[in-house]
N, CA, C and O atoms as a GROMACS GRO file, in nm:
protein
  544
    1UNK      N    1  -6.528  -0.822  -1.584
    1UNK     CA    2  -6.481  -0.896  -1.469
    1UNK      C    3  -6.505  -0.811  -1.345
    1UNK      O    4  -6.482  -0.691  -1.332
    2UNK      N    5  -6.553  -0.889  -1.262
    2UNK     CA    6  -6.568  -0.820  -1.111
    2UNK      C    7  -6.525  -0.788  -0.984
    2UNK      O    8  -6.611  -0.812  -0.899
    3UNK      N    9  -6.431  -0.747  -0.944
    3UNK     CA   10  -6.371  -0.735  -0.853
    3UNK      C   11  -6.394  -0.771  -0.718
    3UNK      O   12  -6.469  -0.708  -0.644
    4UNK      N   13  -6.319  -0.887  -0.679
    4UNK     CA   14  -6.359  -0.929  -0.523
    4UNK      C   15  -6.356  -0.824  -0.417
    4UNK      O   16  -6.279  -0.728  -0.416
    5UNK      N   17  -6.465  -0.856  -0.309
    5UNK     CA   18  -6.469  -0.795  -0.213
    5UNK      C   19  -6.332  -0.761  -0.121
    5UNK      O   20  -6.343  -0.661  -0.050
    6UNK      N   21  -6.242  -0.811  -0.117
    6UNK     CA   22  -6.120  -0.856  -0.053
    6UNK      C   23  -6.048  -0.724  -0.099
    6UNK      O   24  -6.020  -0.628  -0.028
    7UNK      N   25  -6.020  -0.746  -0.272
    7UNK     CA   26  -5.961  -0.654  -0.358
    7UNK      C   27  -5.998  -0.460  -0.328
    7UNK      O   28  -5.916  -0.368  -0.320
    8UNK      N   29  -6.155  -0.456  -0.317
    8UNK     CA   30  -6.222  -0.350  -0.296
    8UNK      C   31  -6.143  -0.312  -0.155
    8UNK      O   32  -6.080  -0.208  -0.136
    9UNK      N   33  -6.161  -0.413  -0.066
    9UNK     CA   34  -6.130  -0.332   0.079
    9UNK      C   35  -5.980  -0.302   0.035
    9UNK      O   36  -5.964  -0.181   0.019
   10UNK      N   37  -5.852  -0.387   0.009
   10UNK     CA   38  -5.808  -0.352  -0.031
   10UNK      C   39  -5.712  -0.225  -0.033
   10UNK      O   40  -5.613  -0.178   0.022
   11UNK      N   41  -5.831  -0.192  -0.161
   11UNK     CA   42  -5.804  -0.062  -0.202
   11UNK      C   43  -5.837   0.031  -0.118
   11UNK      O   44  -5.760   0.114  -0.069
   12UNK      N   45  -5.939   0.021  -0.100
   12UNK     CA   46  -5.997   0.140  -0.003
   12UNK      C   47  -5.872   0.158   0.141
   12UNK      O   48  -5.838   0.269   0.181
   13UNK      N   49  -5.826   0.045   0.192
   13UNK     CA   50  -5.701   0.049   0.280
   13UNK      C   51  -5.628   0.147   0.221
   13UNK      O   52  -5.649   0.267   0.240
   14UNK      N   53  -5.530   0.095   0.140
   14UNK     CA   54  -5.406   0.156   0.080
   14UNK      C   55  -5.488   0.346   0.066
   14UNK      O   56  -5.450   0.449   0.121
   15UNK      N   57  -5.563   0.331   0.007
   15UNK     CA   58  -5.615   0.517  -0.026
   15UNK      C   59  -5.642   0.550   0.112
   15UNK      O   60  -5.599   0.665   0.111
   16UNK      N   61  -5.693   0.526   0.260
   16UNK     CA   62  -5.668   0.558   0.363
   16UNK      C   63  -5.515   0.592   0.413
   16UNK      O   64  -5.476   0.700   0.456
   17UNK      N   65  -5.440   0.473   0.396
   17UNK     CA   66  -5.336   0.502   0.474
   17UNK      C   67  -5.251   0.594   0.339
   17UNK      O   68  -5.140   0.545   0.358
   18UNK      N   69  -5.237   0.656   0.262
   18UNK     CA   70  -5.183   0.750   0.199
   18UNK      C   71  -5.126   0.856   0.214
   18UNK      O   72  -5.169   0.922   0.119
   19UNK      N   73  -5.052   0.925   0.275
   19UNK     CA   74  -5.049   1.056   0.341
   19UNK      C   75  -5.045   1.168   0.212
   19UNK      O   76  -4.945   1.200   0.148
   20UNK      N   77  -5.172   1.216   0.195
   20UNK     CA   78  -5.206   1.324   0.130
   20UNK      C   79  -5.140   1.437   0.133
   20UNK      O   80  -5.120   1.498   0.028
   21UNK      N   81  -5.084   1.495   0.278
   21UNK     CA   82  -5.041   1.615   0.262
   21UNK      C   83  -4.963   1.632   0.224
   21UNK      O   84  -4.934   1.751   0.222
   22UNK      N   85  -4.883   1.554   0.173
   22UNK     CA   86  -4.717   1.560   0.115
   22UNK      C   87  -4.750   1.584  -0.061
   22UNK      O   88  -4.651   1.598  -0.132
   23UNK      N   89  -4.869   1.587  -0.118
   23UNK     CA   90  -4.915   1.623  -0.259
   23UNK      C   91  -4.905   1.735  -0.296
   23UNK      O   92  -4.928   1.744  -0.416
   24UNK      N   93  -4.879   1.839  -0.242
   24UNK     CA   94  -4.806   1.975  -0.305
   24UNK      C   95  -4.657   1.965  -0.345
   24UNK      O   96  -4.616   1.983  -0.460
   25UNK      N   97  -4.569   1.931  -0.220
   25UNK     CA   98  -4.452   1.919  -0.200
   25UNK      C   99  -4.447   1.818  -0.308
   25UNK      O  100  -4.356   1.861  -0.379
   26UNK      N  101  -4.487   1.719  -0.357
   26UNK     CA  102  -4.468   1.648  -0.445
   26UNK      C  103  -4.465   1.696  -0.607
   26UNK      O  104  -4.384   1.680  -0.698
   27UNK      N  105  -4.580   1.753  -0.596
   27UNK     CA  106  -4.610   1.836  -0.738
   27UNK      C  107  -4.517   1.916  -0.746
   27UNK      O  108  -4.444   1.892  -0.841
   28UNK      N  109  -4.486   2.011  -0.680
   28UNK     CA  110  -4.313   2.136  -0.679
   28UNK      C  111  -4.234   2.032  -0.699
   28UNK      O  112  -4.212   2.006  -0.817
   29UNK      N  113  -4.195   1.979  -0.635
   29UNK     CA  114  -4.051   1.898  -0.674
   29UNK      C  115  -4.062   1.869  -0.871
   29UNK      O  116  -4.001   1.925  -0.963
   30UNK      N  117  -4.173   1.752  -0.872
   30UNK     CA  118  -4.185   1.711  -0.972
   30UNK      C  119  -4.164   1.826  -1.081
   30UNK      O  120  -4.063   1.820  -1.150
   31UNK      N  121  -4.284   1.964  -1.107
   31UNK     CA  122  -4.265   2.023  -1.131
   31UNK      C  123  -4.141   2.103  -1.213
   31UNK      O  124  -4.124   2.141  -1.328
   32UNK      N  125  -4.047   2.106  -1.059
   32UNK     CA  126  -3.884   2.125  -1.072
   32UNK      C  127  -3.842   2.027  -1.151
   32UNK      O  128  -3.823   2.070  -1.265
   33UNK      N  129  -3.823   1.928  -1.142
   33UNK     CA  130  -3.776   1.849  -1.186
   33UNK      C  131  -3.797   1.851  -1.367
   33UNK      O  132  -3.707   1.819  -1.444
   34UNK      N  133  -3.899   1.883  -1.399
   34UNK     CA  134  -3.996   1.894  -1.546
   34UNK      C  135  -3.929   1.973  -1.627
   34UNK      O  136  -3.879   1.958  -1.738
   35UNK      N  137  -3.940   2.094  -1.520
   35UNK     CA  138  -3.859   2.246  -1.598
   35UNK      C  139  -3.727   2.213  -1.616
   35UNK      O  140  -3.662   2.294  -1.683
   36UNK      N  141  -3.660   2.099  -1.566
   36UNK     CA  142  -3.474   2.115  -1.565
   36UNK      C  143  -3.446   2.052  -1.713
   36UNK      O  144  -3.360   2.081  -1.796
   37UNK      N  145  -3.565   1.939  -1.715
   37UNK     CA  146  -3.563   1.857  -1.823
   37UNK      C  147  -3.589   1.938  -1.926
   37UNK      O  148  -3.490   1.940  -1.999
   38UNK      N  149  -3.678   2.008  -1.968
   38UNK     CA  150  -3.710   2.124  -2.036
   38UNK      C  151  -3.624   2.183  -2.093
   38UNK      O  152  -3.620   2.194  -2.216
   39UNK      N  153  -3.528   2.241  -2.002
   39UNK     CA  154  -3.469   2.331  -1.995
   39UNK      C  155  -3.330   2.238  -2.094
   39UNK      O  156  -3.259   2.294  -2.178
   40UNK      N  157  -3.321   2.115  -2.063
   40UNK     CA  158  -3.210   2.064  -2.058
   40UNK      C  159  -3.220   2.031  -2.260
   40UNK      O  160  -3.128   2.042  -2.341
   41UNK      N  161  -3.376   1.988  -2.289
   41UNK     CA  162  -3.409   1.981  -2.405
   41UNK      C  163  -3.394   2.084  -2.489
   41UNK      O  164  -3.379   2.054  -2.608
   42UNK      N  165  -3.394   2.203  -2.459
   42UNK     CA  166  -3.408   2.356  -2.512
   42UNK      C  167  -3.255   2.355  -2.538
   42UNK      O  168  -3.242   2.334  -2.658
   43UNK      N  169  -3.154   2.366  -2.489
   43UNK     CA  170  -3.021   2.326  -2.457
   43UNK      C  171  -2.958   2.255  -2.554
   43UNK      O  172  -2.894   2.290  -2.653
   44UNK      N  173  -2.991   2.131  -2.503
   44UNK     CA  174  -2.914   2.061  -2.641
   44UNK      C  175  -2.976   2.032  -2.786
   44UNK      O  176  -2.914   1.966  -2.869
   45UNK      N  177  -3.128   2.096  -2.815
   45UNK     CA  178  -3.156   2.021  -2.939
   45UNK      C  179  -3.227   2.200  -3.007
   45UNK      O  180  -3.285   2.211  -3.115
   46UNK      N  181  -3.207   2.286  -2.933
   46UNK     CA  182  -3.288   2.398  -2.934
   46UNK      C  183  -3.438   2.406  -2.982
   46UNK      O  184  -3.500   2.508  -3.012
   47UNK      N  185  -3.486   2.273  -2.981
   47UNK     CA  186  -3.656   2.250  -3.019
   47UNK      C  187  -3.724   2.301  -2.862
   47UNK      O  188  -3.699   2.270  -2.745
   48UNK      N  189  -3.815   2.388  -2.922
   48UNK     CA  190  -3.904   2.415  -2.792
   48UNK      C  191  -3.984   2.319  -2.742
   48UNK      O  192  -4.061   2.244  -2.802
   49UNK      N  193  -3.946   2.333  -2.560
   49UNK     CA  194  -4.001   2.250  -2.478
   49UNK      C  195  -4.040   2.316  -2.374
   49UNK      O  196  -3.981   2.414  -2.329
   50UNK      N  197  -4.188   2.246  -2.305
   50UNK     CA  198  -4.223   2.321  -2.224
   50UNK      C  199  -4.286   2.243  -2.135
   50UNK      O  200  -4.308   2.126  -2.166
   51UNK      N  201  -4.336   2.307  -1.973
   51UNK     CA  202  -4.374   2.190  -1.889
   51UNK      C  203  -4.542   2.220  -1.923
   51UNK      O  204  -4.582   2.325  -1.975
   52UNK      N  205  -4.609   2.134  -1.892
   52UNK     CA  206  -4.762   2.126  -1.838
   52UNK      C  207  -4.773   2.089  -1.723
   52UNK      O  208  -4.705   2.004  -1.665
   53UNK      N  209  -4.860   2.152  -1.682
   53UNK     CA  210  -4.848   2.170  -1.519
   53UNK      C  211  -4.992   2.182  -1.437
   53UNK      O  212  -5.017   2.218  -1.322
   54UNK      N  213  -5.072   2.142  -1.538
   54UNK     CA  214  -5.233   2.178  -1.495
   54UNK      C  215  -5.290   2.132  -1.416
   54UNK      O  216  -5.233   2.029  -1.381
   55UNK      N  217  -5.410   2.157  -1.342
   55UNK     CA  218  -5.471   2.063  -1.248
   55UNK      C  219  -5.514   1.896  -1.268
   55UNK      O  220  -5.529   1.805  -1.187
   56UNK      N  221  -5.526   1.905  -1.428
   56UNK     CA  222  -5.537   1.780  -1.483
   56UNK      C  223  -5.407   1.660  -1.480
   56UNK      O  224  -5.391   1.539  -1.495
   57UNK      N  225  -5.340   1.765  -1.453
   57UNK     CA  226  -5.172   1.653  -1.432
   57UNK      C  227  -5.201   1.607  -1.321
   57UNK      O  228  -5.184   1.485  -1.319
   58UNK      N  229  -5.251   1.663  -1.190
   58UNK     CA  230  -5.254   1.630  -1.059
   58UNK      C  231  -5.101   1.635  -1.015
   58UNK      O  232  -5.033   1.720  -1.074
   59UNK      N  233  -5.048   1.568  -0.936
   59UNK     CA  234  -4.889   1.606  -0.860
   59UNK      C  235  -4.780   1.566  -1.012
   59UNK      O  236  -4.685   1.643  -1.031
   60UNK      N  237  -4.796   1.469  -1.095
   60UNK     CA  238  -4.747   1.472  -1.259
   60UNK      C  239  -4.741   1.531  -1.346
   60UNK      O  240  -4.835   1.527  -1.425
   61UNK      N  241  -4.652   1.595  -1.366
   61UNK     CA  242  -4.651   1.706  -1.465
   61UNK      C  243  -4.626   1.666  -1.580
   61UNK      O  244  -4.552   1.571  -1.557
   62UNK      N  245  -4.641   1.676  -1.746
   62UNK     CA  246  -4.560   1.678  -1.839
   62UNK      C  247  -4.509   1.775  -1.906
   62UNK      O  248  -4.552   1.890  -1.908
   63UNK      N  249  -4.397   1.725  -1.975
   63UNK     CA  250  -4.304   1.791  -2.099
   63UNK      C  251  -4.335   1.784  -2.184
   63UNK      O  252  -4.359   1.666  -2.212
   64UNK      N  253  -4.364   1.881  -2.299
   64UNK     CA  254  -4.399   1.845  -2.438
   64UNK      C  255  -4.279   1.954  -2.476
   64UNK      O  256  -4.238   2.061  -2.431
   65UNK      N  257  -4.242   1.845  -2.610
   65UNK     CA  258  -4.126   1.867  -2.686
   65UNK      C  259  -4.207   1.902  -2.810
   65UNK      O  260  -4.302   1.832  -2.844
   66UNK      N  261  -4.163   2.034  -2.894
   66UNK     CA  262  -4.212   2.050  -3.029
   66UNK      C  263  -4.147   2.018  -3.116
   66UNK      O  264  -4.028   2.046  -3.102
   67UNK      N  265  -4.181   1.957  -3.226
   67UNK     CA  266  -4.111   1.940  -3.361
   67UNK      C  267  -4.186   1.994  -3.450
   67UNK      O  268  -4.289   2.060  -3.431
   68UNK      N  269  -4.113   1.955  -3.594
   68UNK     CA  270  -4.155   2.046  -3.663
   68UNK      C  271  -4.302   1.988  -3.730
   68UNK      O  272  -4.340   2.057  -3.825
   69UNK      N  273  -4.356   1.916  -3.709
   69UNK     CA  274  -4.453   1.830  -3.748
   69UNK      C  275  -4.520   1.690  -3.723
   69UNK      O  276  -4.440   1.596  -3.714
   70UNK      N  277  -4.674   1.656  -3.710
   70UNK     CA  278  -4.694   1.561  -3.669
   70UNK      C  279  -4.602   1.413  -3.754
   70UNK      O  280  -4.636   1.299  -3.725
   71UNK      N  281  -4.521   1.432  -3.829
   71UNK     CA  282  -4.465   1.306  -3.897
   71UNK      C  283  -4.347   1.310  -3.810
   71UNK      O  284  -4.303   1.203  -3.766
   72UNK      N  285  -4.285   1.430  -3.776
   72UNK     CA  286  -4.127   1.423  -3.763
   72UNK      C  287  -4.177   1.328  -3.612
   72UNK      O  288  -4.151   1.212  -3.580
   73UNK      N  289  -4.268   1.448  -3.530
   73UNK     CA  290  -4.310   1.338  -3.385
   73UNK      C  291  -4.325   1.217  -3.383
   73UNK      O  292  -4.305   1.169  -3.272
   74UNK      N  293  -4.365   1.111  -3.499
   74UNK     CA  294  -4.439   0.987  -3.509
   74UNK      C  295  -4.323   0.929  -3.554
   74UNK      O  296  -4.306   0.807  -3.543
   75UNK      N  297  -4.228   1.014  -3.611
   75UNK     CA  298  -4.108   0.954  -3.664
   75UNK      C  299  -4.001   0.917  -3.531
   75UNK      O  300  -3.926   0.820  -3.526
   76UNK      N  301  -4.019   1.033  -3.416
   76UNK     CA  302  -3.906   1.030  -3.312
   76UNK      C  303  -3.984   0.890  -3.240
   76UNK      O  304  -3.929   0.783  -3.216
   77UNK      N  305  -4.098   0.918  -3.220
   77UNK     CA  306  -4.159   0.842  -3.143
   77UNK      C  307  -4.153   0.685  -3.146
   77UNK      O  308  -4.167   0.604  -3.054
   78UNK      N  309  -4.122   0.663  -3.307
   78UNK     CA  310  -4.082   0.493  -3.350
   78UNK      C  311  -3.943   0.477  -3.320
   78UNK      O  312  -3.894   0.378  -3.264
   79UNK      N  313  -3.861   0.614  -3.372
   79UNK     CA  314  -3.692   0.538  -3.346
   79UNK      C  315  -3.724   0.562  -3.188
   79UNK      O  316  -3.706   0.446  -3.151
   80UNK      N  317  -3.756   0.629  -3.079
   80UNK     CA  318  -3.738   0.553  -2.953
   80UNK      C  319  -3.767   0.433  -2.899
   80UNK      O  320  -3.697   0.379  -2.813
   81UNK      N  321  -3.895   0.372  -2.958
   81UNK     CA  322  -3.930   0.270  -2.973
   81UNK      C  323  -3.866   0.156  -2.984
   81UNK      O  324  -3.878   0.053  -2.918
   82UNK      N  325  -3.766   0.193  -3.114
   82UNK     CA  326  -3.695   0.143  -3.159
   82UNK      C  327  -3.535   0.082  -3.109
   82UNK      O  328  -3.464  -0.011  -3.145
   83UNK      N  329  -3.526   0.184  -3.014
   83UNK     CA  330  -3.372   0.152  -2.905
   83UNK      C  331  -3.364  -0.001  -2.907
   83UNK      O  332  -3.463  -0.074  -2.907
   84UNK      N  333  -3.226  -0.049  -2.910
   84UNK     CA  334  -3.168  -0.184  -2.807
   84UNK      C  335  -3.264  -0.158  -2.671
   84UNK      O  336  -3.359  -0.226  -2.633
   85UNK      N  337  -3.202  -0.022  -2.603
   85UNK     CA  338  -3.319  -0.034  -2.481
   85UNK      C  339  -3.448   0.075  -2.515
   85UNK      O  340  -3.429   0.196  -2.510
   86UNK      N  341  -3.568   0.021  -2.549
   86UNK     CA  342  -3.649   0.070  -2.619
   86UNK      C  343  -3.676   0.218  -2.472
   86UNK      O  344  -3.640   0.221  -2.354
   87UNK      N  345  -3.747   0.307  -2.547
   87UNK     CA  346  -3.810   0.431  -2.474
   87UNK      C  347  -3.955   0.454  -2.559
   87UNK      O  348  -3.984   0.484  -2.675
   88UNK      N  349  -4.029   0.424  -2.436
   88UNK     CA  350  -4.160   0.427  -2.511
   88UNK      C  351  -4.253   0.566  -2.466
   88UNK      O  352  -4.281   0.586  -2.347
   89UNK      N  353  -4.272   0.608  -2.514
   89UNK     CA  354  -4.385   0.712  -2.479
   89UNK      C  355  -4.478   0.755  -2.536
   89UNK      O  356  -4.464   0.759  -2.659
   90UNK      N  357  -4.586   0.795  -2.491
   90UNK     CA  358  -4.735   0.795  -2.530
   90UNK      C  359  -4.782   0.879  -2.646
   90UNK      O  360  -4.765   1.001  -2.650
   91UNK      N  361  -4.846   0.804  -2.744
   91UNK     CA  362  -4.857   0.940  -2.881
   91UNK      C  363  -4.942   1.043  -2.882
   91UNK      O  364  -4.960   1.112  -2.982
   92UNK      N  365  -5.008   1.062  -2.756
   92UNK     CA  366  -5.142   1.181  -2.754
   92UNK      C  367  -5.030   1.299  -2.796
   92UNK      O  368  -5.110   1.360  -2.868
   93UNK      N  369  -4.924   1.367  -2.806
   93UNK     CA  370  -4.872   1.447  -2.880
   93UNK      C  371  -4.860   1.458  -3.012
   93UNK      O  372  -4.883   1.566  -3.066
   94UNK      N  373  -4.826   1.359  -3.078
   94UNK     CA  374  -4.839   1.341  -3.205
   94UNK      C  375  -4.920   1.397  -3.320
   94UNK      O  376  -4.893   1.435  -3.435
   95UNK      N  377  -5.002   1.389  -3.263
   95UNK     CA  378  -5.091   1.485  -3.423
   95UNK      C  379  -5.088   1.630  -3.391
   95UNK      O  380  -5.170   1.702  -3.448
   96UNK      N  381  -4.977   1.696  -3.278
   96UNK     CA  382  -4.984   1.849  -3.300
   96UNK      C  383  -4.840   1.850  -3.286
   96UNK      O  384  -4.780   1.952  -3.250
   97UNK      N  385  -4.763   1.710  -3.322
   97UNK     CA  386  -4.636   1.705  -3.376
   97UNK      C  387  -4.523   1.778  -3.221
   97UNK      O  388  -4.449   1.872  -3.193
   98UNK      N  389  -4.583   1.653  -3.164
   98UNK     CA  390  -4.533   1.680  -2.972
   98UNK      C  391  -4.519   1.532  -2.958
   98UNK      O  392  -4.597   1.446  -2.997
   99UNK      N  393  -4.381   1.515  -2.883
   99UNK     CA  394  -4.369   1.447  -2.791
   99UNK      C  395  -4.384   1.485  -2.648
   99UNK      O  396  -4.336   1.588  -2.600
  100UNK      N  397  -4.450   1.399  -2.586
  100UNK     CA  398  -4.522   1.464  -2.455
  100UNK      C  399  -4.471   1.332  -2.337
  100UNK      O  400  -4.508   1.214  -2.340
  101UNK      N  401  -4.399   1.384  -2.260
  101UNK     CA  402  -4.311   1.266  -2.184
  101UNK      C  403  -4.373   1.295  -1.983
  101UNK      O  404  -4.359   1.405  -1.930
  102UNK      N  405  -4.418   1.209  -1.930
  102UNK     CA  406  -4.398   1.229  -1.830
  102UNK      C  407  -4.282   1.137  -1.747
  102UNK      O  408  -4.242   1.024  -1.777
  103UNK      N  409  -4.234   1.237  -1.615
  103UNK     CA  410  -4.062   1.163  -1.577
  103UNK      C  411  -4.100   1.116  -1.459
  103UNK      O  412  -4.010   1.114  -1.375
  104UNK      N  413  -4.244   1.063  -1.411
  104UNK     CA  414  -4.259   1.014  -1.294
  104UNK      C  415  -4.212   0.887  -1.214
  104UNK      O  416  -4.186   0.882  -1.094
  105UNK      N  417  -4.206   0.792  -1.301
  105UNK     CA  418  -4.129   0.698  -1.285
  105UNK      C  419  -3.995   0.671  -1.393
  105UNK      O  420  -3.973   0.573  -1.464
  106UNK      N  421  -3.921   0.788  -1.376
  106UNK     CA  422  -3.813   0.780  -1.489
  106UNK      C  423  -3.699   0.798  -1.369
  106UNK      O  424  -3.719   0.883  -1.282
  107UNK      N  425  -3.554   0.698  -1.364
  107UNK     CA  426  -3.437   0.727  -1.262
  107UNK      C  427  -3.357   0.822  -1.340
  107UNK      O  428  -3.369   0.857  -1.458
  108UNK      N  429  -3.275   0.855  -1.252
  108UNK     CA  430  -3.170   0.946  -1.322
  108UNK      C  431  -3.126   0.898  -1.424
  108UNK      O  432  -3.123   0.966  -1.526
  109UNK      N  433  -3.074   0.749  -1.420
  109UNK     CA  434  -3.010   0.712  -1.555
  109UNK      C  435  -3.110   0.660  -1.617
  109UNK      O  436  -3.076   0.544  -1.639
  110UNK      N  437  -3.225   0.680  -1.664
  110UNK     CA  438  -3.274   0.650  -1.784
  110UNK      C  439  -3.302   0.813  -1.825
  110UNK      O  440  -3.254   0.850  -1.932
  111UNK      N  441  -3.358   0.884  -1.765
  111UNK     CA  442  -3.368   1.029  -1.754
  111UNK      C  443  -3.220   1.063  -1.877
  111UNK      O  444  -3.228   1.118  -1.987
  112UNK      N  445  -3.116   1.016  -1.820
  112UNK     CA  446  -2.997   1.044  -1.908
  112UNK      C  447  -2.981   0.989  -2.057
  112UNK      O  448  -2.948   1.048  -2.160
  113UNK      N  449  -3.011   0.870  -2.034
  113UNK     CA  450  -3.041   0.812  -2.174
  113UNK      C  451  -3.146   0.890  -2.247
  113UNK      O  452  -3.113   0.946  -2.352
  114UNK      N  453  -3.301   0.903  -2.193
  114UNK     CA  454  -3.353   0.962  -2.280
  114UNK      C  455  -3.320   1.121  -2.343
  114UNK      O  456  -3.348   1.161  -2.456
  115UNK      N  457  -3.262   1.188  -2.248
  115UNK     CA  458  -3.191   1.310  -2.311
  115UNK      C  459  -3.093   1.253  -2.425
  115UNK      O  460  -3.114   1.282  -2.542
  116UNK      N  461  -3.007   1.186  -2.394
  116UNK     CA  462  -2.923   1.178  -2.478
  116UNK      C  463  -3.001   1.108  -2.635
  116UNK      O  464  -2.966   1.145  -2.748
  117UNK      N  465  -3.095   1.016  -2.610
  117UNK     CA  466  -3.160   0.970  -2.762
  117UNK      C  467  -3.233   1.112  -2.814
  117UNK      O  468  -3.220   1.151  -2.931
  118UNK      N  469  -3.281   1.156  -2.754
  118UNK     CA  470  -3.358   1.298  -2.785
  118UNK      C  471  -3.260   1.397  -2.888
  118UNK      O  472  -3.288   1.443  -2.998
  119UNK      N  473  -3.136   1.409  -2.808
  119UNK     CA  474  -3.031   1.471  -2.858
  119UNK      C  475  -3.009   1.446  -2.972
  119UNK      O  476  -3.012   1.533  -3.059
  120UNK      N  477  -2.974   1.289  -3.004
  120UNK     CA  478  -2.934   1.197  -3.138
  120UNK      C  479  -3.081   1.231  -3.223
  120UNK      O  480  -3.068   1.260  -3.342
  121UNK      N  481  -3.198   1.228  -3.173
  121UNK     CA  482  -3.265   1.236  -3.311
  121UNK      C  483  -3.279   1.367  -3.355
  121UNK      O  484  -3.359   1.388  -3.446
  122UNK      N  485  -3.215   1.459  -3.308
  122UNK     CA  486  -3.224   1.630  -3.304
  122UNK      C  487  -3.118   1.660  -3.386
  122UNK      O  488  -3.130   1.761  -3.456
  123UNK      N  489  -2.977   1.570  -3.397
  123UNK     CA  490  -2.882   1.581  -3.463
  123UNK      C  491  -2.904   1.543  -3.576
  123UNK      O  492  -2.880   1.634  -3.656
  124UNK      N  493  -2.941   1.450  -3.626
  124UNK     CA  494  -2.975   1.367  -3.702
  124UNK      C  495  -3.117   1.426  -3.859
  124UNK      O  496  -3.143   1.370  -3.965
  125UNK      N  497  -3.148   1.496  -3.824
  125UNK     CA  498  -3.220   1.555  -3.900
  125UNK      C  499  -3.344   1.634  -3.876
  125UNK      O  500  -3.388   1.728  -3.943
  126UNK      N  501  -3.397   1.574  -3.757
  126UNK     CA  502  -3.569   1.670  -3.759
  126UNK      C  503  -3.550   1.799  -3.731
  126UNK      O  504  -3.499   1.826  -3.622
  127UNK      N  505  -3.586   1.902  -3.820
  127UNK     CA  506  -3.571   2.075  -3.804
  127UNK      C  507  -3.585   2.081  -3.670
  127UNK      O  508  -3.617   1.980  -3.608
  128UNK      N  509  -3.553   2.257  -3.576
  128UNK     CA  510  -3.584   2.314  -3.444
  128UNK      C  511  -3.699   2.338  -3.528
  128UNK      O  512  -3.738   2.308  -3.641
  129UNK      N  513  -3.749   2.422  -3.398
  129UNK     CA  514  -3.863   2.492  -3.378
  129UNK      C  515  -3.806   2.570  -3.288
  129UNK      O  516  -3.700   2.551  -3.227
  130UNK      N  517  -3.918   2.704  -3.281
  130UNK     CA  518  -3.865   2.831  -3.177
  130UNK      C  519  -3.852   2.776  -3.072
  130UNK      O  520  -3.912   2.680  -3.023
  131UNK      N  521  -3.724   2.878  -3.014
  131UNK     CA  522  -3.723   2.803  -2.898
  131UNK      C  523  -3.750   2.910  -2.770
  131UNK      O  524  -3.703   3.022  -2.752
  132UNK      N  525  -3.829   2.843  -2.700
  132UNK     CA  526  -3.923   2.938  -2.594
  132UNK      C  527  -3.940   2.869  -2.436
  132UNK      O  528  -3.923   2.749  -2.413
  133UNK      N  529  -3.968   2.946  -2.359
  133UNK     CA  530  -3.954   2.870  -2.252
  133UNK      C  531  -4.081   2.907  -2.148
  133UNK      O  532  -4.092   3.011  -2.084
  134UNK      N  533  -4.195   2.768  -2.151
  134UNK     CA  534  -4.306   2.845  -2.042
  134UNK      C  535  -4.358   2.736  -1.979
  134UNK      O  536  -4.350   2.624  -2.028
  135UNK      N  537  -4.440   2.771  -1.819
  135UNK     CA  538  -4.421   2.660  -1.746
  135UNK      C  539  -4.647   2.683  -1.795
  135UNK      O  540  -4.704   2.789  -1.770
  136UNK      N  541  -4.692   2.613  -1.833
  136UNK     CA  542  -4.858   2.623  -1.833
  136UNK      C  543  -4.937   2.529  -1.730
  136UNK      O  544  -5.060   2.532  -1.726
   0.00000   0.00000   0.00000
C-alpha cells in the first residue's frame, strides 16, 4: 500500500516541528527512571536486573530482568499475558531467558502493577539469579 502525498507531507511536518534538543534530557530522565525500576526489581524479587542504555535504544531505554531460564521467561511472559488486566511485553528476551520491558509509555500506576505482578511471579516459584547491578 502506498502512502498519499498528503500523509508524506504530513509527516515530514510533524518531524520538522519536533524540538530535538530536549533528546538528551529525555534519555537521562528516562534512563533514571529505568535504573529505579531496576533497582526496584533487584529489591523485591532479588533476580538480576539491569538497564540497557545503548545508542540503539535512542532516548528509550530498556530493563532486562534475568531468570533462571528461557522457559521460566516464556513462562512469566504468558502469566502476564495472562492478567484480568493483561501486561504484555515483547519476547526478544526470551530465549536468553530475559524479560526485557521498556517503561516509555508506562504511568505510574501501571508501572505499579507491573512491579507488583513481577513480584507475584518471583514469589511464586521461578528461582533468583545473581543479583547485580549495571547500567550498559
Amino acid at each position: 500500500m502506498k502512502p498519499t502525498k498528503e500523509a508524506l507531507y504530513g509527516l515530514v511536518a510533524a518531524v520538522q516541528e519536533r524540538d530535538w534538543r530536549d533528546m538528551p534530557a529525555l534519555r537521562e530522565r528516562n534512563i533514571e527512571r529505568a535504573a529505579e525500576f531496576a533497582s526496584e526489581i533487584r529489591r523485591r524479587t532479588g533476580w538480576h536486573a539491569e538497564v540497557r542504555a545503548t545508542d540503539l535504544h535512542g532516548p528509550f531505554p530498556r530493563v532486562a530482568i534475568q531468570l533462571s531460564s528461557p522457559e521460566s521467561a516464556r513462562d512469566a511472559l504468558r502469566g502476564l499475558a495472562q492478567l484480568p488486566t493483561p501486561i504484555i511485553v515483547g519476547p526478544s528476551g526470551t530465549p536468553r531467558g530475559q524479560l526485557v520491558i521498556e517503561l516509555t509509555h508506562v504511568d505510574s500506576a501501571e508501572q505499579a502493577y507491573l512491579l507488583q505482578e513481577i513480584e507475584r511471579i518471583a514469589r511464586e516459584g521461578a528461582p533468583p539469579t545473581e543479583v547485580t547491578a549495571s547500567i550498559t
